[in-house]
Structures are given as structure tokens and as C-alpha cells.
VEXDREN-2710 file (C-alpha; in Angstrom, 1 decimal):
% VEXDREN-2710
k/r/px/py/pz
1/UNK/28.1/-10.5/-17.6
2/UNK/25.7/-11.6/-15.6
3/UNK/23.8/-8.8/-13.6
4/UNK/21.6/-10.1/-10.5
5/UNK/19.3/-7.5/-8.8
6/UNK/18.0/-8.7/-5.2
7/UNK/15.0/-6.9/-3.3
8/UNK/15.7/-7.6/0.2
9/UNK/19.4/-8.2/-0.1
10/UNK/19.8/-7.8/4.0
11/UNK/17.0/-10.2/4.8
12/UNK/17.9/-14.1/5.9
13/UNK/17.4/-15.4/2.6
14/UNK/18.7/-12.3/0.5
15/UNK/21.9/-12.4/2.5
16/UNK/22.5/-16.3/1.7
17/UNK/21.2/-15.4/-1.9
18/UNK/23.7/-12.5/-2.6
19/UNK/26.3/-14.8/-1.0
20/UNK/25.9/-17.5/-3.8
21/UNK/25.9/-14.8/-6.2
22/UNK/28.8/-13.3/-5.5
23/UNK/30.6/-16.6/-5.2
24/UNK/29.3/-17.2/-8.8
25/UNK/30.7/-13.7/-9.7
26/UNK/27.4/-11.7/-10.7
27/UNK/27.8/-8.0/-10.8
28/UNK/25.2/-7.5/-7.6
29/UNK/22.8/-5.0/-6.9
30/UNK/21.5/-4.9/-3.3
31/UNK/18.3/-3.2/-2.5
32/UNK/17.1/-3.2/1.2
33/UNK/15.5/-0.6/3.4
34/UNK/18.9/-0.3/5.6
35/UNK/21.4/2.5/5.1
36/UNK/24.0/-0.5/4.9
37/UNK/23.8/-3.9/3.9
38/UNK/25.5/-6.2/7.0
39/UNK/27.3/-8.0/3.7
40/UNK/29.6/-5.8/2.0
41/UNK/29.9/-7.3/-1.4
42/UNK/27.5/-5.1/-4.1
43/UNK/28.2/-3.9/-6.5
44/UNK/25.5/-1.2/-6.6
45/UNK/23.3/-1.0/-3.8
46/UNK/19.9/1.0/-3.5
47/UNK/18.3/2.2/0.1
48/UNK/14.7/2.1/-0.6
49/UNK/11.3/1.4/0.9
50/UNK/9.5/-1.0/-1.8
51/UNK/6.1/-0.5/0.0
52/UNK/6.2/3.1/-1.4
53/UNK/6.2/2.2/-4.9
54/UNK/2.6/2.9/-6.7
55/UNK/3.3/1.5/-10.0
56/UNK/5.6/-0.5/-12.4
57/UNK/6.6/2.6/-14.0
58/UNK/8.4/3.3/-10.6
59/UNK/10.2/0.0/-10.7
60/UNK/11.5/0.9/-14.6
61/UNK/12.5/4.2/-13.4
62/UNK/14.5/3.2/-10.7
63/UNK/16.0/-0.3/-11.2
64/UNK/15.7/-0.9/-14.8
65/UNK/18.1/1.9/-15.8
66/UNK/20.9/-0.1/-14.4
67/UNK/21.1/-3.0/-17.4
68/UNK/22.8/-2.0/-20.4
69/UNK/21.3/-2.6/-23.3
70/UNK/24.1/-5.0/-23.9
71/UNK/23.3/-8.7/-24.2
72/UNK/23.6/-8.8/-20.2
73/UNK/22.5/-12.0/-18.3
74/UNK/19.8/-10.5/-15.7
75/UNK/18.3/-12.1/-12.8
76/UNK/15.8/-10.5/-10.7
77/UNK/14.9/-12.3/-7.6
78/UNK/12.3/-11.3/-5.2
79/UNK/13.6/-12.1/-1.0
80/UNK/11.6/-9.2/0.2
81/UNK/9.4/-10.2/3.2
82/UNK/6.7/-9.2/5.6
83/UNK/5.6/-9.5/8.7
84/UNK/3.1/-12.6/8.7
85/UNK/1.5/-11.6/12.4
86/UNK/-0.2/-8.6/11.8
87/UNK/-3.5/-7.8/12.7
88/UNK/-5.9/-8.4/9.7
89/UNK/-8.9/-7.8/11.3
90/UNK/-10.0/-5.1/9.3
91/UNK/-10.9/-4.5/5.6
92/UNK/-7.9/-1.7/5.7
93/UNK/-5.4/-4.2/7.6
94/UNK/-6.1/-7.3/5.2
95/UNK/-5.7/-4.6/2.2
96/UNK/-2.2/-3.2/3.8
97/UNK/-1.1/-6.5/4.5
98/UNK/-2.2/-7.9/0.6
99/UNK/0.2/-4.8/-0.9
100/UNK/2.9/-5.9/1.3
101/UNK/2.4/-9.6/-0.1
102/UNK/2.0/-9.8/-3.7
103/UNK/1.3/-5.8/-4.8
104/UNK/4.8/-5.1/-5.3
105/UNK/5.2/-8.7/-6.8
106/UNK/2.6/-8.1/-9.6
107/UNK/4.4/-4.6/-10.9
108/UNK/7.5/-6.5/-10.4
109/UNK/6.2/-8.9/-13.2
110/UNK/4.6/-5.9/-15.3
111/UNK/7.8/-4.1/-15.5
112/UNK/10.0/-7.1/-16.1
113/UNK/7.5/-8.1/-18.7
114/UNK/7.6/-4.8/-20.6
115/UNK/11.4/-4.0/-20.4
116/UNK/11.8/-7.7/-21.7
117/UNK/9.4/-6.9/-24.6
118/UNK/10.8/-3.7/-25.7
119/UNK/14.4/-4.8/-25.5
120/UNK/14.5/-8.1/-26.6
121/UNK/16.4/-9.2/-23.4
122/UNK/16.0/-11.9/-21.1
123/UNK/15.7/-11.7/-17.3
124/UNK/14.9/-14.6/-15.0
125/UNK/12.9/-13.8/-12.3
126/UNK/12.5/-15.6/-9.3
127/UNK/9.9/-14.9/-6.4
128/UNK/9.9/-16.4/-3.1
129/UNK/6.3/-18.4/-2.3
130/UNK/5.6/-20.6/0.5
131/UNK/4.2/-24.1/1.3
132/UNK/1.0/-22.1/2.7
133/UNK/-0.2/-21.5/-0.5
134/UNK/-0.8/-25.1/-0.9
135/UNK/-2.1/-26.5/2.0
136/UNK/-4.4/-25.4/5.2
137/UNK/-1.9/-24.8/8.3
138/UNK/-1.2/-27.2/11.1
139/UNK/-3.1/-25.8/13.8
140/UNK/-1.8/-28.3/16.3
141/UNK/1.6/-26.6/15.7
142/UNK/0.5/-23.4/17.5
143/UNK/-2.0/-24.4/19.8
144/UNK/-2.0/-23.2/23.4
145/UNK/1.4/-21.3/22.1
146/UNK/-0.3/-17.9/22.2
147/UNK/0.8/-17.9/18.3
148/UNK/-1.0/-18.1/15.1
149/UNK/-1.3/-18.6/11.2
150/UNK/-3.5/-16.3/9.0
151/UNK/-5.3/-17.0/6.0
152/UNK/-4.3/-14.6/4.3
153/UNK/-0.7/-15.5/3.9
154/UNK/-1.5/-18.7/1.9
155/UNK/-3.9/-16.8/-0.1
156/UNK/-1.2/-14.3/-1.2
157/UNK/1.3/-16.6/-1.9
158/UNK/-1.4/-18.7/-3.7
159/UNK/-2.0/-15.6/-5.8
160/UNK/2.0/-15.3/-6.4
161/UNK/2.1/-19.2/-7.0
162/UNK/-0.5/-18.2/-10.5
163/UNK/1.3/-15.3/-11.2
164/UNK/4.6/-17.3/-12.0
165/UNK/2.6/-19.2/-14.2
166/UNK/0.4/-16.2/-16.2
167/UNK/3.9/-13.8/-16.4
168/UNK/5.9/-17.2/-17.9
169/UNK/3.4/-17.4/-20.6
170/UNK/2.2/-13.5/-21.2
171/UNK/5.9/-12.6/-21.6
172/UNK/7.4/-16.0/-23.7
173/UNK/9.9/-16.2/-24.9
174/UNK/11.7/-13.5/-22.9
175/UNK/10.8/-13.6/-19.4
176/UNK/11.4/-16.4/-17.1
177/UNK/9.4/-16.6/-13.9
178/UNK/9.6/-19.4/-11.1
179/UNK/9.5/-19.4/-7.7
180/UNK/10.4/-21.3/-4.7
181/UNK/7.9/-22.5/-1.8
182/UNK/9.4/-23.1/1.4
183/UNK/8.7/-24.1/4.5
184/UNK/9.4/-22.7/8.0
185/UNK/12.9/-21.3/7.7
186/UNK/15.9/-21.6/10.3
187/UNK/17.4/-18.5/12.0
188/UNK/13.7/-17.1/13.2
189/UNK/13.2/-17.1/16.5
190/UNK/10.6/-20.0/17.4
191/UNK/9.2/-21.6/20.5
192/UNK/11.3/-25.2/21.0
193/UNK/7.8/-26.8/21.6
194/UNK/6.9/-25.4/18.2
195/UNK/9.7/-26.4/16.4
196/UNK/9.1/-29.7/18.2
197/UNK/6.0/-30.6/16.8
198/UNK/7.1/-29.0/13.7
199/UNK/10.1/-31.4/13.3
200/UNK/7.4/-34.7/14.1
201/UNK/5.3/-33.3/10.7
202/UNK/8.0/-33.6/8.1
203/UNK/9.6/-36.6/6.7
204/UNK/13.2/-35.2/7.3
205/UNK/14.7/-32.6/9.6
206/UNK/12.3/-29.9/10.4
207/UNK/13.0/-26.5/9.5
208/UNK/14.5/-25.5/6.0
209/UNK/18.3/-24.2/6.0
210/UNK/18.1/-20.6/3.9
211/UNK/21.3/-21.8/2.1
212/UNK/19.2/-25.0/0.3
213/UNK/16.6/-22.4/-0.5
214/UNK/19.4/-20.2/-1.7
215/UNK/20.8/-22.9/-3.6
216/UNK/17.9/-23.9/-5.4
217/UNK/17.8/-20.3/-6.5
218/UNK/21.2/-20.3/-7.8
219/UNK/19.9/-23.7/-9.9
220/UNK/17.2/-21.5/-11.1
221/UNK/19.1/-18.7/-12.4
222/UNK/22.1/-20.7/-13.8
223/UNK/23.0/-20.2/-17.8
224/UNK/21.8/-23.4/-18.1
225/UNK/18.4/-23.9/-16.4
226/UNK/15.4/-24.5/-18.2
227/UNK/13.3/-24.2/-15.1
228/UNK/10.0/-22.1/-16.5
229/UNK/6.9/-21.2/-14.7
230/UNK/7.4/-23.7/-11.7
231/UNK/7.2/-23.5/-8.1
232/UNK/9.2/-25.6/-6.2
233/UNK/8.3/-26.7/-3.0
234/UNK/11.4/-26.9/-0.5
235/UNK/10.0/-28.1/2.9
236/UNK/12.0/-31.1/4.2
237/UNK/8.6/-33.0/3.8
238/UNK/6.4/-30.9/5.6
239/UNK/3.5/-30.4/3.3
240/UNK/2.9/-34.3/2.4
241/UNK/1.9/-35.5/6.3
END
């Protein structure tokens, strides 16, 4: 059986990414912050803030204890989000924003790691990165917009983008981690003169559909992918103009 466990099941992505899982007949298990997903199709879900967990032994405790110790398949893939406009102005706002970003992400990896270690199972986790973490932002995009692009985005998702790479090796042969990159995703709201200049800056159609994102994920997580410590850029061109 294959046993899929989404953070951020009710998000724009999760929702596309439980939808593909379900389709491909994964026992699912939702987590979100809602009382009730707006897909009804887990299997197990959890209510739970993630932003209140301190450390991995949290994560073990409360999500770990649902694989058997059968030779389940287990995917864990990381859709959570945050809010990229918040203040940062402040030592105590860049550090809020920083646990909100990749804190969770890191004891994500610790307690993957170790239940892979002690178990002899496999688990493929997937994180979800961004094209920020490898390039400086179009600031034409946003200009006289009243809208804006902080550093400290990219430099989070940079961090994730090496943390794919350190948990692939720390953890061989067990653990699988990759992550996808995309670019500006559809269904936000966005200014049209935003999404105007965005469209001119990528060599195809502008903004990323969550269902290619959500397919690439499925790629990533199929019986037969050999994907392993990558990070792959979906972005419709954006980050080579």
C-alpha cells in the first residue's frame, strides 16, 4: 500500500496534490489547520497548527505512528505555505517569518531521517521550493504596484533547496528527498498589470498551473522514480530571461 501524508492538504497546491493521490489510490492522510478539508477524500485527516511544533520528536509522535511497520510505500510531501508579505523589519519578524519557512522543514527531514533509520523503510519526501531561491526578483514586476518581494523568501527556500541535497545523502539509502521550484502560481489573486509584465518575462505562458506542479509531484513519488536530491524548477521559463 502506498501511504501519502500531505501538510497543507487544503492549500492550492495540497488540494491538486491530494487529488492526484487519490486518483492513484494512496491511502491519504490530510493535515491542514481547518476543522474540514474542502476535499473530502482522506483517509485520515489531522487538524493541526504546524507552527506549534518545537521539535522532530513532535513530528514522530504525532504523524509517524500512522505507518505500519509493514513494508508500506510512504510519501511525505511538504505543500504547507506562508504568507510571503509580512513585515520583516525586525530581528523578531525575520526570525518568525524563518520558522514559518524552513523551521518546520528541517525537523521534517530529522524525523523522516530517523524513523527511516530505525525502521529500515523508505519514505520519499518532497518539499515545495521556489524559483526565488535561485535568482534576484524582477523588480520591474512590482514597481509603482504598491507590492513587493522580500529577501528573505529566496533565502529560505535557498536554505530548503540545500537541505534536499544534505537529507538525500545523510539518510542514503533510505530517504528520498527532492523538491519542486515553482514559479508564480495560478488561482492567487494578482494585479492584471502584474501578471502582465509577468507573462512578457517567461518563454511560455506566464503563471504555473498547480496541477503541472502537482503532477510533477506525482512523477516524483511514483514506484518507479529515481528522482534523488533534485530540485526541479517548474516556471514556464521565467527564471532564464
Amino acid at each position: 500500500m502506498i501511504k501519502t501524508l500531505i501538510l497543507g492538504c487544503n492549500g492550492l497546491l495540497g488540494k491538486e496534490v491530494s487529488r492526484n493521490c487519490m486518483k492513484r489510490e494512496d491511502y491519504l492522510i490530510g493535515i491542514d489547520i481547518v476543522e474540514k478539508p474542502e476535499l473530502n477524500i482522506f483517509d485520515n485527516y489531522i487538524k493541526y497548527d504546524l507552527l506549534k511544533i518545537n521539535d522532530f520528536h513532535q513530528i514522530k509522535n504525532l504523524f509517524f505512528n500512522l505507518f505500519d511497520k509493514e513494508s508500506d510505500i510512504i510519501n511525505i510531501i511538504d505543500c504547507t505555505l506562508i504568507n510571503k508579505n509580512k513585515s520583516t523589519e525586525t530581528i523578531q519578524e525575520i526570525q518568525n517569518f524563518w520558522h514559518g519557512m524552513i523551521s518546520l522543514q528541517v525537523l521534517l527531514a530529522k524525523a523522516a531521517g530517523s524513523f527511516c533509520i530505525k525502521n529500515k523503510k523508505n519514505i520519499n519526501l518532497v518539499f515545495t521550493s521556489s524559483v526565488k531561491a535561485f535568482r534576484a526578483p524582477k523588480f520591474s514586476h512590482y514597481e509603482d504596484l504598491g507590492m513587493e518581494t522580500q529577501v528573505e523568501y529566496g533565502m529560505a527556500k535557498a536554505a530548503l533547496n540545500l537541505l534536499v541535497k544534505d537529507t538525500t545523502v545523510r539518510y542514503k539509502p533510505f530517504l528520498r528527498c527532492n523538491a519542486v521550484a515553482p514559479g508564480g502560481i495560478k488561482g492567487e489573486k494578482h494585479n492584471p498589470i502584474f501578471l502582465e509584465r509577468y507573462e512578457e518575462s517567461c518563454t511560455q505562458k506566464g503563471l504555473v498551473n498547480p496541477s503541472s506542479v502537482a503532477n510533477m509531484i506525482e512523477l516524483i513519488t511514483s514506484e518507479s522514480s529515481e528522482f534523488s536530491g533534485q530540485v526541479i524548477v517548474i516556471d514556464n521559463g521565467w527564471s532564464l530571461l
